[in-house]
GUMARLUM-964235 format. One record per residue (C-alpha): residue in one letter; x negated, y negated, z. Coordinates in pm, whole numbers, always signed. Example, Ala and Ser with C-alpha at 12.3 -4.5 7.8 and 13.67 -1.06 7.14 Angstrom:
<nodes>
A  -1230  +450  +780
S  -1367  +106  +714
</nodes>
This chain:
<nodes>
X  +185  +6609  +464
X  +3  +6409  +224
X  -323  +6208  +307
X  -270  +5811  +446
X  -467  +5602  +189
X  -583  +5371  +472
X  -759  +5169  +248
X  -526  +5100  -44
X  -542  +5019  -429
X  -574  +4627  -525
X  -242  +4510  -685
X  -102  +4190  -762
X  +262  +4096  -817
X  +413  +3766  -950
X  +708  +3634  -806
X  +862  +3377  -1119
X  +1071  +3081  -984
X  +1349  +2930  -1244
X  +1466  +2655  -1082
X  +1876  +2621  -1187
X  +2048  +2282  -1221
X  +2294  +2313  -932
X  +2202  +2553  -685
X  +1907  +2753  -497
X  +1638  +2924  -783
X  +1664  +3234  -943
X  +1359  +3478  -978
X  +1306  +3762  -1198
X  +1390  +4052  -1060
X  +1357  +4418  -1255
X  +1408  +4845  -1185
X  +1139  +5042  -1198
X  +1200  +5334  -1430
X  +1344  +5670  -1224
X  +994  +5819  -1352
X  +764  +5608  -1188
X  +534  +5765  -885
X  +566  +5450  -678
X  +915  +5265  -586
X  +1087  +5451  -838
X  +1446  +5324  -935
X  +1366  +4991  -667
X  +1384  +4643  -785
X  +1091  +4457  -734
X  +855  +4145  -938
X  +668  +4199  -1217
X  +309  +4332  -1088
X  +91  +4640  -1051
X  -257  +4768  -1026
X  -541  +4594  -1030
X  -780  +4774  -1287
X  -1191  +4749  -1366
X  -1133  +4548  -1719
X  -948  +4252  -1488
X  -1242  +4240  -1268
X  -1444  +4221  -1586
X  -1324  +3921  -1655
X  -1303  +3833  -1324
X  -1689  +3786  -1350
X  -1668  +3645  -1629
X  -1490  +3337  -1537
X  -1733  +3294  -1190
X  -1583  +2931  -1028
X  -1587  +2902  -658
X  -1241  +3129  -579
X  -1388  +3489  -479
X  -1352  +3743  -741
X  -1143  +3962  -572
X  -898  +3714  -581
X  -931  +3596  -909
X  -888  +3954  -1053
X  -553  +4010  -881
X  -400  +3660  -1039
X  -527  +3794  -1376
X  -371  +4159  -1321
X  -34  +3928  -1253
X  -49  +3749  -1566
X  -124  +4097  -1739
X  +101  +4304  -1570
X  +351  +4076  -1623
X  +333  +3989  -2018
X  +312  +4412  -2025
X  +652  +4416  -1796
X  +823  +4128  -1931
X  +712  +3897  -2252
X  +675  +3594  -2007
X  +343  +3448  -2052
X  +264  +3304  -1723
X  -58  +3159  -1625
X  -207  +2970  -1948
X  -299  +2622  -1978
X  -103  +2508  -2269
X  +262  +2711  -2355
X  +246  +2993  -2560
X  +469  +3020  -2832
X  +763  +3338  -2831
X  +595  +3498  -3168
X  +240  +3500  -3034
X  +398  +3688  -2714
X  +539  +3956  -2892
X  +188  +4014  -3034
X  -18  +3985  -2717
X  +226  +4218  -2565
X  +221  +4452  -2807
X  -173  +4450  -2753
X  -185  +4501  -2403
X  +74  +4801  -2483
X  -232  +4937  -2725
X  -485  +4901  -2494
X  -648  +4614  -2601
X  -783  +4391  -2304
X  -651  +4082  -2152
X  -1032  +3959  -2241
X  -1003  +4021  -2611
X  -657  +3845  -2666
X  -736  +3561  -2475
X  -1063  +3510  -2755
X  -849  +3646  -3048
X  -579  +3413  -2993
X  -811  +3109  -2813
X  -601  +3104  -2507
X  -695  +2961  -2171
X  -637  +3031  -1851
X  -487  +2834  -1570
X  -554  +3091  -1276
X  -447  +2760  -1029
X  -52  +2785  -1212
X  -48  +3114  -943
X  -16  +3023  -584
X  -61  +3302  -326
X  +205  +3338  -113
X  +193  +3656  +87
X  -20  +3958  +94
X  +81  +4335  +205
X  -105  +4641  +305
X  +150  +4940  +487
X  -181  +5098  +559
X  -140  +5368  +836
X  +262  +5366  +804
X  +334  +5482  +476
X  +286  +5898  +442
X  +176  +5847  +77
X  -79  +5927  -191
X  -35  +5533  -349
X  -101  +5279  -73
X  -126  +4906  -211
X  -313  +4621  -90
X  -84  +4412  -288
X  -143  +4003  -377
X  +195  +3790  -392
X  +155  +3520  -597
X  +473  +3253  -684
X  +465  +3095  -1024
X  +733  +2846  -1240
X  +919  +3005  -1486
X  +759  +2979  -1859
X  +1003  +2763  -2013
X  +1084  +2841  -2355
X  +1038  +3181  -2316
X  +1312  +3495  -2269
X  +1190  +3836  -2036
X  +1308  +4167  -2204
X  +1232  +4524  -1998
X  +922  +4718  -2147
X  +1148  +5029  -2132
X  +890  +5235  -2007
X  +793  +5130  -1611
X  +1113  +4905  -1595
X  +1490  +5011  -1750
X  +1632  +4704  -1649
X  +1549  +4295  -1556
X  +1741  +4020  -1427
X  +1748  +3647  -1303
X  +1887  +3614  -983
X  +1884  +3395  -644
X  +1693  +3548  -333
X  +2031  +3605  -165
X  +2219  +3748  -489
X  +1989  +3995  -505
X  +1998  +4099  -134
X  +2377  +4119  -198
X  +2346  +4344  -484
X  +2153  +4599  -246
X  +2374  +4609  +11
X  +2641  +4662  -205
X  +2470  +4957  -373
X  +2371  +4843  -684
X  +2007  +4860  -586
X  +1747  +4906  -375
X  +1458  +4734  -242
X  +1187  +4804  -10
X  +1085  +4684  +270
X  +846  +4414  +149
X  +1037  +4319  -137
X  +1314  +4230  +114
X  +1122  +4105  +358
X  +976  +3862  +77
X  +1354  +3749  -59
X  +1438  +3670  +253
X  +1198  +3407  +311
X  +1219  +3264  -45
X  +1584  +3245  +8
X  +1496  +2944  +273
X  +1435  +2744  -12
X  +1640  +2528  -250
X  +1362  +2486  -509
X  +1060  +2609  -657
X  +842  +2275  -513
X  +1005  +2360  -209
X  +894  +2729  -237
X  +519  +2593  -309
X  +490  +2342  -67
X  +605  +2643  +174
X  +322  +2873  +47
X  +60  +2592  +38
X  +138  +2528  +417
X  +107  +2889  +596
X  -231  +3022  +497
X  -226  +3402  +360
X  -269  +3701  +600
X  -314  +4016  +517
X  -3  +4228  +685
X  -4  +4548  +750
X  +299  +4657  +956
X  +322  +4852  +1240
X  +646  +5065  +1436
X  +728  +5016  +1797
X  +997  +5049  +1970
X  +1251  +4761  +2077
X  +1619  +4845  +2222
X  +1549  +5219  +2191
X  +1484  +5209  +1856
X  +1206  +5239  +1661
X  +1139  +4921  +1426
X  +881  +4839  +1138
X  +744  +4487  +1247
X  +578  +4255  +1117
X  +421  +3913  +1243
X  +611  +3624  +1398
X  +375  +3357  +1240
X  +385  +3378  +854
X  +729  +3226  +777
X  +954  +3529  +749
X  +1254  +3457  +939
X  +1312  +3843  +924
X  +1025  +4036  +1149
X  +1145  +4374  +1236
X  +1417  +4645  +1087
X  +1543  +4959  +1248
X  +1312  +5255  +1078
X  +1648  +5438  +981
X  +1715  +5162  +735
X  +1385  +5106  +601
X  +1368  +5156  +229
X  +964  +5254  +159
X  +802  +5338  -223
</nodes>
């Protein structure tokens, strides 16, 4: 049995609202690559790791928020300009050629740091409102165990989302619900934060709506837990942080 990873890797993920003329909003949704070591093949938001050159800059940038936080929103804005082409998370819009070159950087190995001087962007860390956080510490029997940072963010506009091709085969728009739909129908698969997450954004007819929602119910780190309720054993999580979902049978739980 592998080793529990109590404490968990720092990751951040972005959840990007479009908001749609005449119905609820979509968000970007995309497959992790079959070859990936964690969630392989699920569909998730753009987002990963959390690495030493984000906390670099991190420092850098000081202000009041703690750095630790800071350096997850930047790992969403870079993981998801590496995932996707969207450049969220910059003060002033950034135009669809100069993405394809800052991606292409990133894809090199040239820092987040470096691009924002080369190409005299700014940051606008605020543009990234935290709206969850999740750490399966102590349930998970896995080598990768996140401490993972949700943040919600409008849709670039201007700007089209392609798949990198090499941690995600495939990307979509979709509502909350649609997607949900598409899993229980078979056409994908998402795990058990990732649906626990739709499921409270589908509450909400807009992005303001979303944000006013995150900006009322102050982040809490969850980690859940299994018990037992009507002789069977559930994954819970709290009853206080919005999710109108709380609990799901642990034979239907889809984990990374």
């Amino acid at each position: 049995m592998a080793e529990i990873v109590n404490e968990g890797r720092q990751a951040a993920t972005a959840v990007i609202v479009r908001d749609v003329q005449d119905g609820p909003p979509q968000l970007l949704m995309m497959e992790r690559a079959g070859s990936m070591a964690f969630a392989a093949g699920a569909l998730v938001f753009p987002g990963g790791a959390v690495d030493e050159a984000d906390r670099d800059l991190a420092k850098a940038i000081g202000g009041s928020a703690a750095m630790e936080e800071t350096a997850a929103r930047i790992a969403a804005i870079r993981e998801t300009l590496e995932e996707s082409g969207l450049g969220i998370g910059f003060s002033t819009p950034i135009d669809p050629w100069q993405l394809i070159e800052i991606r292409d950087a990133l894809q090199r190995g040239v820092s987040l740091s470096a691009i924002i001087d080369s190409h005299r962007l700014e940051l606008a860390l605020d543009q990234l409102m935290p709206f969850s956080r999740w750490h399966p510490a102590g349930v998970e029997r896995a080598t990768r165990i996140y401490d993972t940072h949700f943040y919600v963010v409008r849709a670039p506009s201007g700007q089209e989302a392609s798949v990198d091709s090499t941690e995600n085969v495939r990307l979509f728009w979709k509502t909350a619900e649609e997607t949900i739909a598409l899993c229980e129908a078979g056409a994908g698969r998402i795990i058990f934060p990732t649906r626990r997450n739709l499921e409270r954004l589908a509450l909400f007819s807009s992005f303001d709506a979303i944000a006013a929602h995150a900006t009322a119910i102050p982040v809490e780190k969850i980690s859940p837990w299994v018990e037992e309720r009507d002789g069977q054993h559930h994954l819970c999580i709290p009853e206080h942080l919005g999710y109108p979902v709380t609990s799901e049978p642990m034979g239907r739980v889809q984990r990374g």
